[in-house]
N, C-alpha and C positions, 0 to 999 in steps of 0.2 A: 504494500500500500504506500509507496513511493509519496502520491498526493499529500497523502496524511499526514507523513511522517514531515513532510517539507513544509506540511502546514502548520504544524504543531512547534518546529523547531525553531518556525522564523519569528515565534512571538517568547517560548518556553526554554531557546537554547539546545544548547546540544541534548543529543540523546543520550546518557550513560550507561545504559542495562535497560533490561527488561526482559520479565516474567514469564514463562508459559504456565499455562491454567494448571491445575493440581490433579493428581489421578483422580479421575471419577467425578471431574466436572462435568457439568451439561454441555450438550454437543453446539458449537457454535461460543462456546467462551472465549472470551479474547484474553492476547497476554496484557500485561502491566509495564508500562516504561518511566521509566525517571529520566527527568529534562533538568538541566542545572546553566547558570549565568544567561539568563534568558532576559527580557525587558524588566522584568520586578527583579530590583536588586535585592541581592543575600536570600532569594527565594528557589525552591525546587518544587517542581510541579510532577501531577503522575499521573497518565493519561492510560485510558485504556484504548489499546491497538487491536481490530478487529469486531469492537461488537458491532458497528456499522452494516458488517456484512448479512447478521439478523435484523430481517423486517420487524419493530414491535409495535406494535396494537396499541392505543391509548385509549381508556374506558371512556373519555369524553369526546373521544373524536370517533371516526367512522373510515380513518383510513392510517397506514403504515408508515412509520420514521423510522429514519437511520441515525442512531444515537453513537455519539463517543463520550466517556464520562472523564472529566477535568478534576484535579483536588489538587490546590497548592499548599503553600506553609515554609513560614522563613523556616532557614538552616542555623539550628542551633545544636545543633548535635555534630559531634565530633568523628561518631564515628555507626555505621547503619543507615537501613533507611527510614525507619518511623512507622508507624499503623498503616500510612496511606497504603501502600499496596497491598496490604491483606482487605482493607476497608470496599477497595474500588476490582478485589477480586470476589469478596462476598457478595456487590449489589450486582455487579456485569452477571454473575454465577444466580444470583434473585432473578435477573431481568430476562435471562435469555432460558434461562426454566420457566418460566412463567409467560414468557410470551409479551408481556407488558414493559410499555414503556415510559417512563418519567420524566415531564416536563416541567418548565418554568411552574414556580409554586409548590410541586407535589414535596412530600413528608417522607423519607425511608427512616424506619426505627430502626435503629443498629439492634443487634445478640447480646451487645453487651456494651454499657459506656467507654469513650474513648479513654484511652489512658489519661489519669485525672479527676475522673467521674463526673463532670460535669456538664459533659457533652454527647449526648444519647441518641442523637438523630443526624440525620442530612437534608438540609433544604437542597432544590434543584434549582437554580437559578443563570443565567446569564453571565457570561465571563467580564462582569464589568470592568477588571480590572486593565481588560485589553480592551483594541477598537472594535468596533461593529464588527468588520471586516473578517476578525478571528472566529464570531459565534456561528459560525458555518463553514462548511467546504465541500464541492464537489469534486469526488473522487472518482478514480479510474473510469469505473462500468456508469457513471452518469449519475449516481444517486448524489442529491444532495443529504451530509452529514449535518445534522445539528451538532455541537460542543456543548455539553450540560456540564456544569459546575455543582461540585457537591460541597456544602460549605455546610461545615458539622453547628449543631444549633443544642440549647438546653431544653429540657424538659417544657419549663415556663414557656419557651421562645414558641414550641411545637404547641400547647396549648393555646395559645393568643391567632398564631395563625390559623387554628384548627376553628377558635373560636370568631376571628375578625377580618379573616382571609387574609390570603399575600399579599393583596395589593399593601396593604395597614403594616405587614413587617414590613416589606422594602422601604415603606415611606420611613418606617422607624429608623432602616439600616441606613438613609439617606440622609436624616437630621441627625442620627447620633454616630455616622461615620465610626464604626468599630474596627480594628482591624484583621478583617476576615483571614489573614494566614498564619494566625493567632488560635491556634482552636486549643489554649486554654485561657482565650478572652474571656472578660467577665461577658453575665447575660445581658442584654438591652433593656435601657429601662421602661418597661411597658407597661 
């Protein structure tokens, strides 16, 4: 996936590694890559490469997307790569069992809180930290890919949107500017 890869690097940086799915993934799991010295300085991103290639279904819609799933987060660690890649193997390995797909707005409850505990879910949102430009790409065979960003959220956060809808967090993530590669920022005040 040549496209992908050039697309992802010209905003995420080099490519360093990446994943193959674990024995006994669902068929259609993609691998996990880590991108480093990309446009967001002191940040590493981890993109998943090939779920694109599964059509998924979205319960609100009536027709098929091509999803890739985005997670960054400064580098502060010295040495490993962090939850992100088990995190963005867990939901690809949800998503492509399941057939469904997650867009701007939707909620995925993690198995268990991220390291920290206080960070239990993923919102899906829009790569605001890049240009427009980045939140899509058409690849090879013609599909265009969406880029979903999974930005880990608390308990509280997942209530208020569940309770006040997305549009109500974004507007919150926009006046109170937290910093999303931060996921053990405190929660928004809501």
């Amino acid at each position: 996936m040549p496209e992908l890869i050039d697309h992802f690097e010209s905003r995420l940086g080099r490519m360093i590694g990446a994943w193959s799915p674990p024995a006994g993934a669902a068929q259609g799991t993609p691998q996990v890559a880590c991108f480093r010295e990309g446009q967001l300085p002191g940040a590493q991103a981890f993109a998943t490469v090939g779920l694109s290639r599964t059509p998924l279904w979205h319960p609100a819609s009536d027709r098929h997307f091509h999803l890739e799933l985005l997670a960054c987060e400064n580098v502060n660690r010295t040495k490993g790569y962090g939850h992100f890649p088990d995190v963005l193997e867990y939901v690809a390995g949800q998503l492509t069992a399941s057939g469904e797909a997650i867009l701007r707005g939707d909620v995925v409850p993690l198995p268990a809180p991220l390291p920290g505990g206080t960070m239990t879910s993923l919102y899906a949102g829009l790569p605001v930290y890049f240009d427009d430009d980045f939140f899509s790409v058409t690849i090879e065979n013609g599909s265009d890919v969406a880029v979903v960003w999974l930005i880990p959220i608390t308990a509280g956060e997942t209530t208020f949107i569940r309770d006040k809808g997305w549009e109500a967090f974004e507007d919150a993530l926009v006046r109170q500017d937290p910093d999303l590669l931060d996921p053990d920022r405190p929660q928004l005040d809501l």
